[in-house]
Structure formats: structure tokens, C-alpha cells
C-alpha positions as CSV (number, residue, x, y, z in Angstrom):
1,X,-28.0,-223.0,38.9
2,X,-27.7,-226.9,39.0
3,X,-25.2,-229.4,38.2
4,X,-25.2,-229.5,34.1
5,X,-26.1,-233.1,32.5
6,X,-23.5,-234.8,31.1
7,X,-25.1,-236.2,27.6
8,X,-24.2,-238.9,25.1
9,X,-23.1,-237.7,21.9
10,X,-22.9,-239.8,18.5
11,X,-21.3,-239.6,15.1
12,X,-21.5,-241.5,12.4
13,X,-18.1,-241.4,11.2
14,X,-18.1,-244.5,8.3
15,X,-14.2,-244.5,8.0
16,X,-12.9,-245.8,4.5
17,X,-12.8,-249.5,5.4
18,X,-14.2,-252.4,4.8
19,X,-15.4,-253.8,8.5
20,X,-17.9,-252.1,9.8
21,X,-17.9,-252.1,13.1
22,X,-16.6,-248.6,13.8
23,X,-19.1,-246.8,11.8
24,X,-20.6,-245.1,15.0
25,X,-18.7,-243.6,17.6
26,X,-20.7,-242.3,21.2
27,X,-18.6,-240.2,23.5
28,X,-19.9,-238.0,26.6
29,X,-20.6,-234.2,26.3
30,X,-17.2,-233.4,28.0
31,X,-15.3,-235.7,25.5
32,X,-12.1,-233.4,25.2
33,X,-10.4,-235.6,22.1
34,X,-8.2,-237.3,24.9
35,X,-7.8,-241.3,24.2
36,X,-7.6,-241.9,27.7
37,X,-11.3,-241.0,27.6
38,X,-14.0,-243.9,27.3
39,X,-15.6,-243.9,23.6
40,X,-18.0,-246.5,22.5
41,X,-17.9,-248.0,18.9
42,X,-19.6,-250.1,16.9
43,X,-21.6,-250.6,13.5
44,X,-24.9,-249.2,14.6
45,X,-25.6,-246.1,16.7
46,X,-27.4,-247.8,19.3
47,X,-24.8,-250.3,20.2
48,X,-22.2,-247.6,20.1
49,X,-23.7,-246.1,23.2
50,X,-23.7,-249.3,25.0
51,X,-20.2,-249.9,24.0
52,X,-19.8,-246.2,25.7
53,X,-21.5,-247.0,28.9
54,X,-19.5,-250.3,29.0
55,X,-16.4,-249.2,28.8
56,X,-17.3,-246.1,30.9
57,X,-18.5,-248.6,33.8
58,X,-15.0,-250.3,33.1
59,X,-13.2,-247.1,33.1
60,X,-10.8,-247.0,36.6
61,X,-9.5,-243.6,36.7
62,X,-10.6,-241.2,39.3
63,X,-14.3,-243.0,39.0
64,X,-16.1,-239.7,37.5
65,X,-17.6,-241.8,34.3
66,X,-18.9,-244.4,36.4
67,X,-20.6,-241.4,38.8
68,X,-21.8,-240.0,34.7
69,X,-22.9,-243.6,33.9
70,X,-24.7,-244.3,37.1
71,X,-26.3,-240.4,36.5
72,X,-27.8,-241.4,32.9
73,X,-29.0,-244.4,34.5
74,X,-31.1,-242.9,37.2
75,X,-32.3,-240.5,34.7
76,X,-33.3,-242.7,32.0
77,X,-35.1,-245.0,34.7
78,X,-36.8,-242.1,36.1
79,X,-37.9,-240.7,32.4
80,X,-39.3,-244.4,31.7
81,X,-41.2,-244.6,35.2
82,X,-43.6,-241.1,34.6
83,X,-43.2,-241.9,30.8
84,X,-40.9,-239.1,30.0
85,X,-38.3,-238.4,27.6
86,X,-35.0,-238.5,28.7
């Protein structure tokens, strides 16, 4: 069997607050609740992925999420160049 993609996940949380801005919240599939983990917020889903793949990029542990965010990259460019779906 091969390596198992790693996928972004949203929520749309809407805490009881006034700003917006943390309506969304994107995390990877492997998200384990652990806030040394990279999550992405913001008041829209699509932004809260960026936010995710931002931070991830950022993120200077042991270098695995920037190997995940370089891996969604490759496969959402590949997708877009046959006209796929990633």
C-alpha cells in the first residue's frame, strides 16, 4: 500500500464572541489536539487554510509539515495541470 495523504480539515467553530476572525479553524488529518501543532484561523474557510499552510511552512520542528505542505502543493498543481480534482 502507499504513503496515506495527509488532508486539510475545517470547522467552523463560531465561538461566542464578537470578532470574527476565528470563525474557521483548518488543521491537517493527523491534527492530535496538541497546540504545538500548526492550525490556521480566520473568518472565512478559505483563508483559514492559508492561514494553515502559512503557519505550517513557518512551523520549525522536525520539518514534517513543511514536507505535508510541500506534498499538498505538488498535488494540488498536479490536479490543476490534467484538470483534476484534488
Amino acid at each position: 500500500m502507499g504513503k496515506t495523504r495527509t488532508r486539510i480539515e475545517t470547522t467552523f467553530v463560531c465561538p461566542p464572541i464578537p470578532s470574527r476572525e476565528h470563525d474557521w479553524c483548518a488543521t491537517f488529518s493527523f491534527f492530535d489536539g496538541d497546540d504545538e501543532q500548526p492550525r490556521g484561523w480566520s473568518w472565512n474557510e478559505d483563508d483559514a487554510v492559508i492561514d494553515l499552510l502559512t503557519s505550517a511552512a513557518e512551523f520549525d520542528d522536525d520539518g514534517s509539515c513543511i514536507e505535508e505542505v510541500c506534498d499538498l502543493a505538488f498535488d494540488g498543481w498536479k490536479a490543476s495541470t490534467k484538470g483534476e480534482k484534488t
